[in-house]
N, C-alpha and C positions, 0 to 999 in steps of 0.2 A: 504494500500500500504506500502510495505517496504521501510525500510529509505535506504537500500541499490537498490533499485527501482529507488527512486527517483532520489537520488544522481548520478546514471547512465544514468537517461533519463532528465536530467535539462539542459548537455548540447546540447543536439539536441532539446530538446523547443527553447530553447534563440537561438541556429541557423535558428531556424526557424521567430523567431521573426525580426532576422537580418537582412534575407531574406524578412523579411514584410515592415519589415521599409524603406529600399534600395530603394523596389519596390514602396514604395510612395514618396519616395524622386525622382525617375528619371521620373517615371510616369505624377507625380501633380506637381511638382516645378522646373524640369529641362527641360522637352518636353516641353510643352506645351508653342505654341507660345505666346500666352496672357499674359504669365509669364516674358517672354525675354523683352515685350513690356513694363512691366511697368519699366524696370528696364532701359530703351536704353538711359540715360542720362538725364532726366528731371529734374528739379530743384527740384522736389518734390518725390524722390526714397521713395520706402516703404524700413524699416527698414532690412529687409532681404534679399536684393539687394546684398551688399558685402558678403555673405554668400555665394549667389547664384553663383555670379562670380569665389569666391575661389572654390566652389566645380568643376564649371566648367570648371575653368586652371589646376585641378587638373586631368582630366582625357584628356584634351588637352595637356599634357604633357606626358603621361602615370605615371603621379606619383603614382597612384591607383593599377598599374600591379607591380610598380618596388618594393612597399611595399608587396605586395602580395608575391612577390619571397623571400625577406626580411625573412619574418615571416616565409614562407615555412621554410625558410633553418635553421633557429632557431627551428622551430620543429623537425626537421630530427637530428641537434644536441644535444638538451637539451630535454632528456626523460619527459616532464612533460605535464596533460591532459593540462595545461590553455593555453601552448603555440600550442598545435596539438589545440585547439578551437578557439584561436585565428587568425590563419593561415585559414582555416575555414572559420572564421568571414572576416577576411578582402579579403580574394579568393569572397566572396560571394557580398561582396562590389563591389570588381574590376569587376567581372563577372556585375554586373547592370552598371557598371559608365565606359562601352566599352572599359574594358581590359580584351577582353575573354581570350586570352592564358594565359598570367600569371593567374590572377584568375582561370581559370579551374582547372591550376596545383597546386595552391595552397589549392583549395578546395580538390582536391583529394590529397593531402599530409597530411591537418589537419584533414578528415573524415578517413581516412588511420590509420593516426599513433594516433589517438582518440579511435576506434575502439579496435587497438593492446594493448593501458596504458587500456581501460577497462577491456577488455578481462583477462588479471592478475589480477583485484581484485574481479572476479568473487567469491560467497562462494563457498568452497571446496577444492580450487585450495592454495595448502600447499606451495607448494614455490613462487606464485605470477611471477609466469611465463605462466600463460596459459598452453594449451594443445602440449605440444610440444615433452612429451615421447612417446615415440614407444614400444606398448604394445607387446609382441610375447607371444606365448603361448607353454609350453615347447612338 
C-alpha cells in the first residue's frame, strides 16, 4: 500500500472508529436503564457515574449540536484536512448523543470539505487544486 494510500484513507478509519466508539458509548452506558440505576444517588456510585451524568447534561443541553456547528464553521473557514475531520468527528458524536440537525450538518461539512483538501493532493495534480480546468479541444 502507498504511503500516499494510506495517509488519504487514515482519516475515514479513525471516523469510523468515532463512529464505533459513540455507538458504544450511547448504546452500553447511556441507554440502558441498568446503567441510570446504579448511578440514581446511592451512597455507593460506581466511579463512572459523574462521567455519565456530564455526558448526559451535555446532550440535554444540546451542547453536543452547538459544538458540532462550532467546528463546522471553523472548517468552512480555515482550509485545513484536521479541522474538515474534526467537524466530522464531533457531527458524528452529536448525531449519536440526539443532536441530529446540527451533527448531520456538520458531518456533511467535514466529509465535504475532507473530501475537496484530499482531492488536491491527489499524484498528478500540478497545482494542488484538483480537477477544476476545462479541457476544450481546439
Amino acid at each position: 500500500m502507498k504511503p500516499t494510500l494510506l495517509r488519504l484513507s487514515l482519516p475515514w478509519l479513525l471516523l469510523a472508529i468515532v463512529g464505533l466508539l459513540t455507538a458504544v458509548i450511547r448504546y452500553g452506558v447511556i441507554e440502558p436503564s441498568d446503567m441510570a440505576h446504579l448511578c440514581d444517588g446511592a451512597a455507593t456510585n460506581p466511579v463512572w457515574c459523574p462521567w455519565r451524568q456530564a455526558v448526559v447534561l451535555g446532550f440535554l443541553n444540546y451542547g453536543y449540536g452547538w459544538a458540532a456547528l462550532v467546528v463546522a464553521a471553523l472548517a468552512l473557514a480555515w482550509k485545513h484536512p484536521f479541522t474538515a475531520w474534526l467537524a466530522a468527528a464531533v457531527g458524528l458524536f452529536a448525531l449519536q448523543m440526539y443532536c441530529y440537525e446540527a451533527g448531520a450538518f456538520a458531518v456533511l461539512v467535514g466529509c465535504l470539505r475532507l473530501l475537496r483538501l484530499q482531492a488536491g493532493t491527489l499524484p498528478g495534480d500540478e497545482d494542488g487544486q484538483g480537477d477544476n480546468e476545462v479541457q476544450t479541444q481546439p
